[in-house]
C-alpha positions in Angstrom: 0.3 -17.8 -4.1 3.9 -18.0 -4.4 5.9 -16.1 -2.0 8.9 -14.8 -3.0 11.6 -12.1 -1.5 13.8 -11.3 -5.1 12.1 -8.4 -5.6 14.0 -7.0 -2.6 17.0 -8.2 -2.8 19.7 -5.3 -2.8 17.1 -2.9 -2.2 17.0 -0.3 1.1 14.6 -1.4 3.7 14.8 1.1 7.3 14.6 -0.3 10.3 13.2 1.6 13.8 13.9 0.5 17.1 17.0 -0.9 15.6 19.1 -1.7 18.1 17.4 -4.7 20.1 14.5 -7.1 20.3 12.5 -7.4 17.2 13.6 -4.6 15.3 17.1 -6.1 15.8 15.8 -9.2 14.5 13.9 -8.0 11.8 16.9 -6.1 10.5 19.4 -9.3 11.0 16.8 -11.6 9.1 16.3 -8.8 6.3 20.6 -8.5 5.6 20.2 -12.4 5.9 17.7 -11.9 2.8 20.4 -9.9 0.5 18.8 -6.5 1.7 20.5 -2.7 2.6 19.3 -2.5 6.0 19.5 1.1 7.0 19.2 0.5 11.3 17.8 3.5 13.5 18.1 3.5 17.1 20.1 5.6 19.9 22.4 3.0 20.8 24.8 2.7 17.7 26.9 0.2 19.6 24.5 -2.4 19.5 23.5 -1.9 16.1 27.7 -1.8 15.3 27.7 -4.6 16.9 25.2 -6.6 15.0 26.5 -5.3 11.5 29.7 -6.7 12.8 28.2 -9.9 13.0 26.1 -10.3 9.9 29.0 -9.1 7.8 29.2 -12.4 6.0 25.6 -12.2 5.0 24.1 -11.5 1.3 23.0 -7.9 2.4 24.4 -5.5 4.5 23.1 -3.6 7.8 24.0 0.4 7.9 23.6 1.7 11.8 22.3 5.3 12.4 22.4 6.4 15.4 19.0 8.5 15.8 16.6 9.5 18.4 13.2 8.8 17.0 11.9 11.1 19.3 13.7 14.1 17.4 12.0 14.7 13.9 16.1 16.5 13.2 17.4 13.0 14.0 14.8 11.4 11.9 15.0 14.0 8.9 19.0 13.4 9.3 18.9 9.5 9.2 16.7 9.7 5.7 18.9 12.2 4.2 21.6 10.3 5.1 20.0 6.9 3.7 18.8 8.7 0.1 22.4 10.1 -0.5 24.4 7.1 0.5 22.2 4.4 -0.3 19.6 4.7 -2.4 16.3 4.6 -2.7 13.5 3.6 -0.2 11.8 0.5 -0.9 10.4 -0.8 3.0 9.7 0.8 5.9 10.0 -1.1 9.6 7.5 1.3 11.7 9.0 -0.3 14.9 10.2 1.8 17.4 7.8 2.0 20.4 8.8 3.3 24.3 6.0 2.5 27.3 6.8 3.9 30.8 5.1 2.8 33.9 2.6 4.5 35.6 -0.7 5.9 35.4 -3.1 8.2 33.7 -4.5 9.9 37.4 -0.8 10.9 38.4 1.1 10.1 35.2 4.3 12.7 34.1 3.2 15.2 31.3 6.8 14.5 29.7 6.6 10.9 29.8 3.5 11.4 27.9 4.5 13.7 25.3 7.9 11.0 25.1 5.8 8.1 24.2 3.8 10.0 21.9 6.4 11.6 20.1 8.1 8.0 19.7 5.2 6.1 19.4 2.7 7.9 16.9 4.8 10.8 15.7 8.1 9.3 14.8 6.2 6.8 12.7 4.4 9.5 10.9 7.2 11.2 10.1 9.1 8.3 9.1 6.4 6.8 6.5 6.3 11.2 5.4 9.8 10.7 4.2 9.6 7.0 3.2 6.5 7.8 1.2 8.3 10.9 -0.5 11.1 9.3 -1.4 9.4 5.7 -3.2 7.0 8.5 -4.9 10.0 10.2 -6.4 11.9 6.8 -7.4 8.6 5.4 -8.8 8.9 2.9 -6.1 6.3 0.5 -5.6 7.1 -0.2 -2.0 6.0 -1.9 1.6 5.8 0.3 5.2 4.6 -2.2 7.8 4.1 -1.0 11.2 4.7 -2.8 14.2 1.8 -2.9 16.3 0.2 -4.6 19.6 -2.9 -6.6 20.5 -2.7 -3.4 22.6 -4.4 -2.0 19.7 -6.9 -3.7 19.5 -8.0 -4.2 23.3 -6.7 -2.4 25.9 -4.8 -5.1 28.1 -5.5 -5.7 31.8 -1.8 -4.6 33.0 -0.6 -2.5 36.0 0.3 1.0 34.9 0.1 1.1 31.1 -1.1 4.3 30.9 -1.4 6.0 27.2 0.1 2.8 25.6 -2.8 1.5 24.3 -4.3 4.6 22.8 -0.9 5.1 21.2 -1.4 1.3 19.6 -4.7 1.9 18.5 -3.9 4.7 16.8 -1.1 3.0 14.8 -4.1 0.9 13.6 -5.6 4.3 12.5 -2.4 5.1 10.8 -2.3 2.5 8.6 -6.0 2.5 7.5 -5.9 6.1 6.7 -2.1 5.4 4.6 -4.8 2.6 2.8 -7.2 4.9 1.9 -4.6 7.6 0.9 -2.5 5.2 -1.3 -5.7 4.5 -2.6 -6.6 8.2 -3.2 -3.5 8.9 -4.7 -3.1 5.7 -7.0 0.2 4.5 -5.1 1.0 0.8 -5.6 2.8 1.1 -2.3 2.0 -1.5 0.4 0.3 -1.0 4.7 0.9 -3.3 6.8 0.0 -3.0 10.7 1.0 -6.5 12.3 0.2 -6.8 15.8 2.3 -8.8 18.2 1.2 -10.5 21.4 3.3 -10.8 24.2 7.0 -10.9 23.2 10.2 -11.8 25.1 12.2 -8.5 24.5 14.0 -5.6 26.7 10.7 -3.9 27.5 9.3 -6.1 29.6 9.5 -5.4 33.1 12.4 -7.2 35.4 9.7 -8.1 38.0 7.5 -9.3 35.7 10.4 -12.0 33.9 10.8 -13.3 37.6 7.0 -14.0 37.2 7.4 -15.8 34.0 10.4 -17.2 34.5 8.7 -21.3 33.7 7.1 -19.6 30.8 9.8 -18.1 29.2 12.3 -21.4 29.8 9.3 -23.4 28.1 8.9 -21.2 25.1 5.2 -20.3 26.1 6.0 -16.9 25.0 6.4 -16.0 21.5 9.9 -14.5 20.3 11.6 -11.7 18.2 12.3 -13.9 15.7 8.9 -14.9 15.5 8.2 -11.4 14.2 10.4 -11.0 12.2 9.2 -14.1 10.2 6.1 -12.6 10.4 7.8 -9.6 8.2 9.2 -11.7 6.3 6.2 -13.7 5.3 4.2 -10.0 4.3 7.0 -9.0 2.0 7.1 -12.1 0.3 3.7 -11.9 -0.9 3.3 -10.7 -4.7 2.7 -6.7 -5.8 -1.3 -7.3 -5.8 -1.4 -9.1 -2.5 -1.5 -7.0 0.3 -1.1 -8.4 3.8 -3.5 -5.5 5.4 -3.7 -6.6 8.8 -1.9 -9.6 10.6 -1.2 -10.6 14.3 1.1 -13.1 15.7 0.3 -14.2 19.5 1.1 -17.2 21.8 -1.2 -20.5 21.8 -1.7 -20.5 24.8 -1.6 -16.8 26.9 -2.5 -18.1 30.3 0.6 -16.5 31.4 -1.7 -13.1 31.3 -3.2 -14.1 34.7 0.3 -13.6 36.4 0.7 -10.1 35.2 -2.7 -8.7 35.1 -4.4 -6.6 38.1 
């Protein structure tokens, strides 16, 4: 199989979660690829920040500041993307949220948060993605960025609805599948699943815990992912990469964390 990313290059690829960790290096590594990386996030200065510094690069990376948690922000950002850019050829599903606490005496709007980030925002995303590659006779790639979380529910303090948000991003994808299918769409699903990764959303306290483990590289990295991505899109037009996940060798640094 050869692997190969110049079908992409100067195409539009969007980008969730944008703004740090491994959408932040999925977008970098997709510029660095020759792509138009439209970036959505709520903090446009870090995503102005890293355009700033890939502006040398074969592709270029467009921040849009949007709160994936508003479908107007979302509706905006793809409006904003058809008229100025072009059109759709990947969607990065990565935005995700997790608050800590509980299910007995969890916050109802905490919930509905993480749901509207976490399964909503990625339907709506892949609606206008979808719409857009039908309408352009695009034969294009949505991968979602997913968790071992969704596949087993981890062992961790205070995860709360988390993992039933993760294993329904697995449902997401299987039913886009079978609809793509349905329809007679050429377009690619992805759901790659990441083990533990060294990003912004893990815990302070639980850093201080890992602290050997992150210094010796036990723990796998954004740019792991991202290569990851990068390794999906390359494959050719028949080959779909369905399912994938990406993990530590060794994940004995679970015992620290768990209950």
């Amino acid at each position: 199989m050869v692997l190969s990313m110049d079908r992409w290059m100067g195409k539009v690829a969007v980008v969730t979660g944008a703004s740090s960790g491994i959408g932040a290096a999925i977008a970098e590594t997709l510029v660095e690829q020759g792509l138009k990386v439209a970036a959505l996030a709520r903090r446009l200065d870090r995503m102005e920040a890293l355009a700033q510094k890939l502006t040398n690069q074969k592709g270029k990376l467009y921040p849009i500041k949007t709160d994936l948690s508003k479908e107007e922000d979302i509706l905006n950002a793809f409006k904003w993307i058809k008229e100025n850019l072009g059109p759709i050829h990947i969607l990065i599903n990565n935005a995700a949220v997790c608050e800590s606490a509980t299910l007995v005496d969890g916050d109802t709007e905490m919930w509905r948060n993480v749901l509207e980030v976490n399964i909503l925002a990625i339907c709506i995303a892949t609606r206008e993605a979808v719409r857009d590659m039908r309408a352009n006779n695009v034969d294009g790639h949505i991968i979602h960025i997913n968790s071992i979380g969704g596949h087993q529910v981890p062992n961790f303090p205070k995860v709360n609805i988390y993992p039933a948000t993760k294993f329904s991003v697995r449902a997401l994808a299987e039913t886009l599948r079978l609809e793509f299918i349905s329809l007679k769409l050429k377009i690619k699903i992805t759901n790659l699943s990441t083990g533990f990764v060294d990003t912004e959303m893990i815990p302070e306290t639980i850093k201080i815990k890992l602290k050997q483990c992150f210094e010796e590289k036990q723990i796998i990295e954004s740019e792991n992912i991202a290569d990851a991505v990068i390794y999906v899109l390359s494959t050719p037009p028949h080959v779909q990469i369905q399912e994938l996940t990406v993990r530590s060798v060794d994940e004995s640094f679970f015992k620290l964390i768990c209950y």
